[in-house]
C-alpha positions as CSV (number, residue, x, y, z in Angstrom):
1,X,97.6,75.2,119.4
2,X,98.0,77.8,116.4
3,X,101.4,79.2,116.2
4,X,101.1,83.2,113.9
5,X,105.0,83.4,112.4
6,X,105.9,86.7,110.7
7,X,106.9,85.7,107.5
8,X,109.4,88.3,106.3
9,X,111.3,87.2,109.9
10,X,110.2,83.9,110.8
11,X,109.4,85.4,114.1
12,X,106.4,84.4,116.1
13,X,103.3,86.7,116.3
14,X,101.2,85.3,118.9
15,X,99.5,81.7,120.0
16,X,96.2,80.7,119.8
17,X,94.5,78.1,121.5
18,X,91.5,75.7,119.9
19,X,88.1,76.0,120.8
20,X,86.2,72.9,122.2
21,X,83.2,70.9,121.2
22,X,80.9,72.5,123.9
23,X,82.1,75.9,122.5
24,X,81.6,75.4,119.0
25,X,78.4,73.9,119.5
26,X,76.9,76.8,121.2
27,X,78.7,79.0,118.2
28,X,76.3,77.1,115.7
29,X,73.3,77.3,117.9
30,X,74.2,81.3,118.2
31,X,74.5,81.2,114.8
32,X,71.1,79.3,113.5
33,X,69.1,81.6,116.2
34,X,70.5,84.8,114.7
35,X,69.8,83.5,111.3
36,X,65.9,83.4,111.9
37,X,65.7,86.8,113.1
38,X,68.5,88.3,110.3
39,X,66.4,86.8,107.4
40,X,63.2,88.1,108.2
41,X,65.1,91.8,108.3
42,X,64.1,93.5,105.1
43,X,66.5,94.4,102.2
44,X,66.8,98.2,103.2
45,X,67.8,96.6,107.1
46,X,70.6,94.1,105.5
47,X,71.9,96.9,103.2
48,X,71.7,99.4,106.1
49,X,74.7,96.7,108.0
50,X,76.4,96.4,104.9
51,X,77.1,100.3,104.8
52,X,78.1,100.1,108.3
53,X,80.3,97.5,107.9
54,X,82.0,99.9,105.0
55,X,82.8,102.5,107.3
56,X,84.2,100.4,109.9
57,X,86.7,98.6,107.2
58,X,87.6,102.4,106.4
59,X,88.3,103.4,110.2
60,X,90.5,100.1,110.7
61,X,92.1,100.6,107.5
62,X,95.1,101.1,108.6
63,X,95.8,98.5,111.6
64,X,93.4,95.9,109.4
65,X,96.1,96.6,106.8
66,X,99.0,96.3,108.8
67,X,97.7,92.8,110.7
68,X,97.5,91.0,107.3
69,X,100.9,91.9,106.0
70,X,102.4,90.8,109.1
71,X,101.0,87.5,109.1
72,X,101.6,86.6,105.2
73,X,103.7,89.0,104.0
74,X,101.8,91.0,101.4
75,X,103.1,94.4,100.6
76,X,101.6,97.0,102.9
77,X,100.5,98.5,99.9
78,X,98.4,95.7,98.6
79,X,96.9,95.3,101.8
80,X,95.8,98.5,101.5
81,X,94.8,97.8,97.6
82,X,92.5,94.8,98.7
83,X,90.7,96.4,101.4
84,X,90.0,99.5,99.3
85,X,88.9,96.6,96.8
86,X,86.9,95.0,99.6
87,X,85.3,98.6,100.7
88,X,84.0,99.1,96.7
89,X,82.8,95.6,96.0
90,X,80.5,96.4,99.1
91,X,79.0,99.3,97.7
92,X,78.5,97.3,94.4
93,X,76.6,94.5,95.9
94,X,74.5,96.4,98.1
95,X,73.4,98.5,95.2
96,X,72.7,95.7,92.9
97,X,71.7,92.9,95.3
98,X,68.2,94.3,95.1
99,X,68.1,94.2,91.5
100,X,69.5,90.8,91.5
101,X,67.3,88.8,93.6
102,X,63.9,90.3,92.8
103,X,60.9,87.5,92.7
104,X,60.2,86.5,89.3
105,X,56.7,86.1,87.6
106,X,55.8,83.2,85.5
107,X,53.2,82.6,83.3
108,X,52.8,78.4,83.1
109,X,49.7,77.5,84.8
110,X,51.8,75.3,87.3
111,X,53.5,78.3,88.9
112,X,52.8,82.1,89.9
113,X,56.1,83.2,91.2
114,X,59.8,82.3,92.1
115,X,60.8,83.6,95.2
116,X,64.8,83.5,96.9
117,X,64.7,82.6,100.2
118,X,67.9,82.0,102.4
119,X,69.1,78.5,103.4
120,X,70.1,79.2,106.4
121,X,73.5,78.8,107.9
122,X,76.4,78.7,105.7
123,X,80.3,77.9,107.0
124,X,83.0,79.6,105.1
125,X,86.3,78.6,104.6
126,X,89.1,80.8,103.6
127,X,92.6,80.9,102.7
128,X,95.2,83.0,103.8
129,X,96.5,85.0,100.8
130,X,93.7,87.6,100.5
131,X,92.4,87.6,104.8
132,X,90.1,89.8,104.1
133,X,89.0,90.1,100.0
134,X,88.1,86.5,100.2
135,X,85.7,86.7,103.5
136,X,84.3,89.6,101.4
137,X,83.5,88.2,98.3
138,X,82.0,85.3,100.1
139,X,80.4,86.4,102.7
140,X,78.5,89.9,102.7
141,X,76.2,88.2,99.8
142,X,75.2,85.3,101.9
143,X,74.5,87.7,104.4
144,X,72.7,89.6,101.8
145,X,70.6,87.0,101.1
146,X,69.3,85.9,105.1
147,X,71.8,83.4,105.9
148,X,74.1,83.6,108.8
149,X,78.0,83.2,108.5
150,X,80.2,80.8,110.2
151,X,84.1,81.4,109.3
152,X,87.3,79.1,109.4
153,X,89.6,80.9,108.4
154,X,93.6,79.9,107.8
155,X,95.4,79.3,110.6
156,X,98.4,81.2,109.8
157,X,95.9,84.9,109.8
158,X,94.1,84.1,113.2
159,X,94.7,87.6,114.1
160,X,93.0,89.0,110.6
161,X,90.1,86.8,111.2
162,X,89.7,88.2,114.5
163,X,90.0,91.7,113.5
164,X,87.7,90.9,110.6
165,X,85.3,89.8,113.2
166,X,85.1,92.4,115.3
167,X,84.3,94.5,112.0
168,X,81.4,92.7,111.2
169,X,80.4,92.8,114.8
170,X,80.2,96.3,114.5
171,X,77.9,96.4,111.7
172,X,75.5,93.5,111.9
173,X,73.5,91.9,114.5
174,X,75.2,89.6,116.9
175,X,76.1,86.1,116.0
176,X,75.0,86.9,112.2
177,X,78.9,86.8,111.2
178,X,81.1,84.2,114.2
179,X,84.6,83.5,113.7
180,X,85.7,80.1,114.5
181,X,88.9,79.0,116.0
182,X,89.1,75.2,115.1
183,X,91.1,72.7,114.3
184,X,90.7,70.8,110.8
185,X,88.6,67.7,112.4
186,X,85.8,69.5,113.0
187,X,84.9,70.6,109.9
188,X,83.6,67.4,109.4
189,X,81.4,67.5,112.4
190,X,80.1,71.0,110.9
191,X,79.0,69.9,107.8
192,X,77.5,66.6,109.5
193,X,75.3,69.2,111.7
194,X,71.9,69.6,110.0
195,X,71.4,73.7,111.2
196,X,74.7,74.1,108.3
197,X,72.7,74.5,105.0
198,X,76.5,75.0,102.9
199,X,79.6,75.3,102.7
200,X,82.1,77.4,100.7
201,X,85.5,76.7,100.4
202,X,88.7,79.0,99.0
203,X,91.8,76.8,99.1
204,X,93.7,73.8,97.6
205,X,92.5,70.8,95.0
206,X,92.7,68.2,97.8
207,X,91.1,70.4,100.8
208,X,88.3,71.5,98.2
209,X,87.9,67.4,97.3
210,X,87.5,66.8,100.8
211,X,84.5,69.2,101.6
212,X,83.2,67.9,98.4
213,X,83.0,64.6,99.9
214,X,81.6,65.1,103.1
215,X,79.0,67.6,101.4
216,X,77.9,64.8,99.2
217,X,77.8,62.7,102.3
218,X,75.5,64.8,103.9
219,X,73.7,66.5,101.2
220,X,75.2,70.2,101.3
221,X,75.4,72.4,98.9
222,X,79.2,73.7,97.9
223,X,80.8,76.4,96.3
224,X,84.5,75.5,95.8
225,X,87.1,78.3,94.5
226,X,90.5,75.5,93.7
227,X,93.4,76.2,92.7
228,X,94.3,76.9,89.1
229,X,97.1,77.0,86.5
230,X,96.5,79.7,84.0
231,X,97.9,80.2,81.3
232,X,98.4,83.1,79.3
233,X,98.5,82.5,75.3
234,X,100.7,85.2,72.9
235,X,99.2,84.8,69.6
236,X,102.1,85.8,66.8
237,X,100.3,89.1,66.4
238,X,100.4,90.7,70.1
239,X,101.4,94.0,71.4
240,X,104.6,92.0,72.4
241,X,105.6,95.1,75.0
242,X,102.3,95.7,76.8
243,X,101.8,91.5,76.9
244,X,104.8,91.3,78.4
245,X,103.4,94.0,81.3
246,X,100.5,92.5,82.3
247,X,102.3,88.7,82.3
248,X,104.8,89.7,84.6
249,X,102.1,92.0,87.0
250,X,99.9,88.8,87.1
251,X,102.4,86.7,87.9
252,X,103.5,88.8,90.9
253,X,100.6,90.1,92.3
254,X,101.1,88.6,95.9
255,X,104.5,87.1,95.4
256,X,102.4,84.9,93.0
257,X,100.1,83.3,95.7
258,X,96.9,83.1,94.0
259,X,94.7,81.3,92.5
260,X,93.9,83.3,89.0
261,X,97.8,84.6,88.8
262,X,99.1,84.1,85.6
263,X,101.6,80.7,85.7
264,X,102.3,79.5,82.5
265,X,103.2,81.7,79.6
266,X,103.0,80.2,75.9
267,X,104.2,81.8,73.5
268,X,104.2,81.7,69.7
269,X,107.5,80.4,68.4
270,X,108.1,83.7,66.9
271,X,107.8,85.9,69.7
272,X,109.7,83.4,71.4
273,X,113.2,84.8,72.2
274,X,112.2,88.5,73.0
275,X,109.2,87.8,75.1
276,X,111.8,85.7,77.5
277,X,114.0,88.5,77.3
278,X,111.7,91.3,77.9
279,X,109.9,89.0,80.9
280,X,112.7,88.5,82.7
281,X,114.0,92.3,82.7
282,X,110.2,93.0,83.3
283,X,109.7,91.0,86.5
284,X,113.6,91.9,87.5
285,X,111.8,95.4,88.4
286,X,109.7,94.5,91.5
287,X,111.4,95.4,94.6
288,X,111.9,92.4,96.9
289,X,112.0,93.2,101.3
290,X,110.6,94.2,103.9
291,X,106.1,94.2,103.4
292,X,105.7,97.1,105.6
293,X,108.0,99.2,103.5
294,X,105.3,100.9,101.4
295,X,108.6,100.5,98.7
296,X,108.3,97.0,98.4
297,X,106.9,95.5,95.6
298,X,107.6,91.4,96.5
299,X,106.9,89.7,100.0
300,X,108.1,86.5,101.3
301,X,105.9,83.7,100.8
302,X,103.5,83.4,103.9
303,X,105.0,80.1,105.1
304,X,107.9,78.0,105.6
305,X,106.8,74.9,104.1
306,X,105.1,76.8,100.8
307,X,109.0,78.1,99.9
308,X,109.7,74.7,100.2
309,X,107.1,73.0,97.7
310,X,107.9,75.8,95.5
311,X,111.6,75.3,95.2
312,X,111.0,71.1,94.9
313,X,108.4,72.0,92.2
314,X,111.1,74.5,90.8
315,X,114.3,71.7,91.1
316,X,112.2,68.9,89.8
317,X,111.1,71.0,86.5
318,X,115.1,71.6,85.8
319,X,115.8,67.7,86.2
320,X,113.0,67.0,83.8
321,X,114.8,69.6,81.3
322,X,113.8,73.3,81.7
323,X,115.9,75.9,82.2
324,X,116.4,78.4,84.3
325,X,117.1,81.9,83.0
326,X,116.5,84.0,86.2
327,X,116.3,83.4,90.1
328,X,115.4,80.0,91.5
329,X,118.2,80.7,94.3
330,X,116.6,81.5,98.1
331,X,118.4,84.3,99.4
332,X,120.1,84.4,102.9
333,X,118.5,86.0,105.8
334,X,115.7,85.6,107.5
335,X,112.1,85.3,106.1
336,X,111.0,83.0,103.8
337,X,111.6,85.0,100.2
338,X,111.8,83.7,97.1
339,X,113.1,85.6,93.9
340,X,111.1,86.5,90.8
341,X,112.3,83.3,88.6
342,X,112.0,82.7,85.0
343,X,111.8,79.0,83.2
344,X,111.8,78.0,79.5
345,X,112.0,74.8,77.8
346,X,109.2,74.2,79.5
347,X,106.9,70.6,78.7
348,X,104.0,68.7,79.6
349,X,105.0,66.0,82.1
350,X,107.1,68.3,84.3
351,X,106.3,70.1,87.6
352,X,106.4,73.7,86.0
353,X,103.7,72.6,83.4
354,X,101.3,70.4,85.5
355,X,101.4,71.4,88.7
356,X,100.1,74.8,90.3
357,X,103.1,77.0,91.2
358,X,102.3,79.3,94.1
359,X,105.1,81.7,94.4
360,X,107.1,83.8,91.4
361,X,107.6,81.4,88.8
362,X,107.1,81.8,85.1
363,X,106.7,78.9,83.1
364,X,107.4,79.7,79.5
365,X,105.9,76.8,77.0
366,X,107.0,77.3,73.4
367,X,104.2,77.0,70.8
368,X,104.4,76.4,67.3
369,X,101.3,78.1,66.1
370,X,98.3,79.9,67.4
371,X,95.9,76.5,67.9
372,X,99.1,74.4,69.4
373,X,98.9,77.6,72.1
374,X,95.7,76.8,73.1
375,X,95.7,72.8,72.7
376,X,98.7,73.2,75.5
377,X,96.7,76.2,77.4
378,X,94.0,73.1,77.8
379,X,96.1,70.4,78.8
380,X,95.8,71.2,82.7
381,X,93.7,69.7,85.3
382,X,92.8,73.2,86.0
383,X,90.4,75.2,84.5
384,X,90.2,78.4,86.5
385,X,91.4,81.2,84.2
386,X,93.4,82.4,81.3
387,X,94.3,85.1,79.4
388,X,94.8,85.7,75.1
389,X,97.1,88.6,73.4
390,X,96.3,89.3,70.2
391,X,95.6,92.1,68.2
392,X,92.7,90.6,66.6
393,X,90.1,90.8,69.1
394,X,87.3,89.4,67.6
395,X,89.4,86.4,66.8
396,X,90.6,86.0,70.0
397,X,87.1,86.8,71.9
398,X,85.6,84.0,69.4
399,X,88.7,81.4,70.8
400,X,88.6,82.3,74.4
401,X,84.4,81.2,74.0
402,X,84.9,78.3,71.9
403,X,88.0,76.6,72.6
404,X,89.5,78.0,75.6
405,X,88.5,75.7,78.7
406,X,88.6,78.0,81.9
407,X,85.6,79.6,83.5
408,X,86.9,83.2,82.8
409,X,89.6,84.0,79.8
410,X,90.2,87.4,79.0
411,X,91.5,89.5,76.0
412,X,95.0,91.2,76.2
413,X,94.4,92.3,79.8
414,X,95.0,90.0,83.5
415,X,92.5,87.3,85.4
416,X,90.8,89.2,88.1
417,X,87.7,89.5,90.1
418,X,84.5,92.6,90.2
419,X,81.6,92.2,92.6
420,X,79.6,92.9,89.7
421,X,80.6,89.6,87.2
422,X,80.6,86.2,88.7
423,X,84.3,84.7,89.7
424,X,85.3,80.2,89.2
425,X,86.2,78.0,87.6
426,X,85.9,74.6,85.8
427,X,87.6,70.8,85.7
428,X,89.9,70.7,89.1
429,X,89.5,74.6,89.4
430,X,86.2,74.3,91.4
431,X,82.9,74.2,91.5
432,X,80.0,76.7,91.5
433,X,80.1,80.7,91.6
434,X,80.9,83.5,93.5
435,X,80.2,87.5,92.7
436,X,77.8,88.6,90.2
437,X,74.2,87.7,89.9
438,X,74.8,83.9,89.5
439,X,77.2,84.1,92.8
440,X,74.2,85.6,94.6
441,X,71.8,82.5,94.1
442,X,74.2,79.8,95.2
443,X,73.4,79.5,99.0
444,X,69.5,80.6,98.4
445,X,66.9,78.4,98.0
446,X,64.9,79.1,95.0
447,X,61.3,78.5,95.3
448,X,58.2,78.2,93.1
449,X,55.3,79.1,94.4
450,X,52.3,77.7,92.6
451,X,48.4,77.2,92.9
């Protein structure tokens, strides 16, 4: 049994019960039927749902919204920011999707064309911190491309996923989209069944080196979006003030929960002093309470046990010799909040500087000079994404390329994600792409034809 809990008043929301073997067998069988039908549909019949599903988001906006802040806790406000986010990214894809996946000509005498054709069904599974942005990104361009969707989402947004099931119902042919209700275990018996073509997973190091496996065990391909540590280098020459305002926006978008937020800040020697002053003021602004308060800038974190790991991660980086300069306390009352906190004296080897910190934490790494920025920036397991300030832009473009080990690193601006660009990462940041042309070919078969 799944157990919702409101996480701003540790309150339960509802119960949920698994669904069996029998059922989720005849949910894949649904599922690989519709698929055969769906992918023979032309491009104008798959764009057609895609606008449908578009005004369906917009005429559940409001309770859509609503059901995902009371499950994890995201300001009301953002939850109306990612749908509208969700509700744009659609019209992008559906309007480039064509472009992007047109048959290509060749001229080598082995070949005459290159042609995209679905794999069939692909299981998706997502995390809770954006319900519905995530299911988006992922899953309206495999069902671009022909493929059917299977979904397991996080257990602690049941009632999202269900909601966000009933708006795909309402736009695309039955069993194209199916939301599954299932415990961990069977994941394993999914990608074991030969009808699932792929998987794509949102979520953790360790659950994303687990899919790995068993999609290397039985030949799937994977798109894996892991968890990351970004860091966000100020060169001696940055625009200290507006670096400063897009650190601490990064670092709190959603309390901190997610994967591209910025987590560790280091900063040249010289800039030092003022940018911890200037942070801790900064992130000292965001309004902490209640998520349905369209006031509130800062949620609780979405679970019990995540507060937890954060303030161990937290306590262990102060034994190993940080510092805390702001926060780090839990506050009384109910919910599971945790303040906007602030570290320096901040090393390699400690908690702050290794590990990914979920929650609103800033890690700030001194750096003697500009290359000693980026040598620590790269010692991470992670590799998702990163951020440079500088005033010298070509400089810092030319870095970010050459030296800067992350799948996306931008200039004087914050890690985020456009339908139109693809989104991962490298090293223990993931696998593969989503978004953009490249995200479009990962669950398609690409095939020659020749004679």
């Amino acid at each position: 049994m799944v157990v919702t809990i409101n996480p701003a008043t540790g309150e339960e929301i509802k119960k949920y019960e698994f669904k069996s073997g029998d059922w989720l067998e005849r949910a894949v069988e649904r599922a690989a039927n519709a698929q055969k039908d769906w992918q023979h549909r032309t491009f104008t019949e798959r764009v057609g749902a895609v606008q449908r599903f578009e005004r369906s988001l917009r005429e559940e906006r409001e309770g859509l919204a609503r059901m995902m802040s009371l499950e994890m806790g995201k300001p009301l406000k953002q939850s109306f920011a990612e749908i509208d986010k969700s509700i744009h990214s659609c019209q992008v894809l559906r309007e480039l999707y064509p472009q992007w996946m047109n048959d290509h000509q060749y001229s080598s005498p082995l070949g005459h064309s290159v042609h995209l054709v679905p794999l069939g069904v692909i299981l998706g599974i997502m995390p809770w911190n954006f319900p519905l942005w995530q299911v988006v990104r992922f899953a309206i361009p495999t069902l671009l491309g022909g493929n059917s969707v299977l979904l397991k989402h996080a257990p602690n947004t049941w009632g999202s996923a269900e909601k966000i099931e009933e708006i795909f119902a309402s736009a695309f042919p039955e069993n194209v989209f199916i939301n599954l209700q299932i415990d961990v275990p069977m994941i394993e018996r999914l990608i074991a069944d030969p009808r699932i073509r792929g998987a794509s997973l949102t979520g953790s190091r360790r659950a994303g080196s687990s899919v790995a496996e068993l999609c290397g065990r039985f030949l799937k391909k994977c798109v894996l979006e892991l968890g990351g540590s970004d860091a966000y280098v100020i060169f001696e020459d940055a625009d200290l003030d507006h670096a400063v305002e897009v650190c601490a926006a990064s670092r709190l978008q959603n309390a901190g929960q997610s994967c591209v937020a910025a987590k560790r800040f280091i900063v040249h020697k010289s800039l030092l002093e003022n940018f911890t002053d200037k942070m801790i003021a900064e992130m000292a602004k965001r309004k902490m309470g209640d998520p349905m308060d369209l006031e509130t800038d800062l949620g609780p974190l979405a679970r019990a046990d995540l507060r937890q790991t954060l303030r161990e991660q937290v306590e262990s980086a102060l034994q190993s010799g940080a510092r805390l300069m702001s926060g780090g306390k839990i506050p009384e009352g109910p919910g599971y909040y945790y303040p906007p906190t602030v570290l320096v004296n901040v090393n390699p080897g400690q908690a702050a500087f290794d590990e990914e910190l979920f929650g609103p934490v800033a890690a700030i790494i001194e750096a003697p000079n500009n290359r000693e920025a980026l040598r620590l920036a790269n010692l991470s397991r992670y590799g998702l994404g990163g951020a440079i300030f500088s005033r010298d832009v070509e400089r810092a473009k030319d870095l970010a390329i050459n030296e800067f080990e992350a799948g996306m690193v931008f200039i004087n601006d914050y890690v985020r994600s456009d339908a139109m660009v693809p989104f991962g990462g490298i090293k223990d940041s993931g696998i593969g792409r989503e978004l953009g042309r490249e995200g479009c070919f990962e669950f398609m078969n690409i095939k020659l034809i020749g004679g």
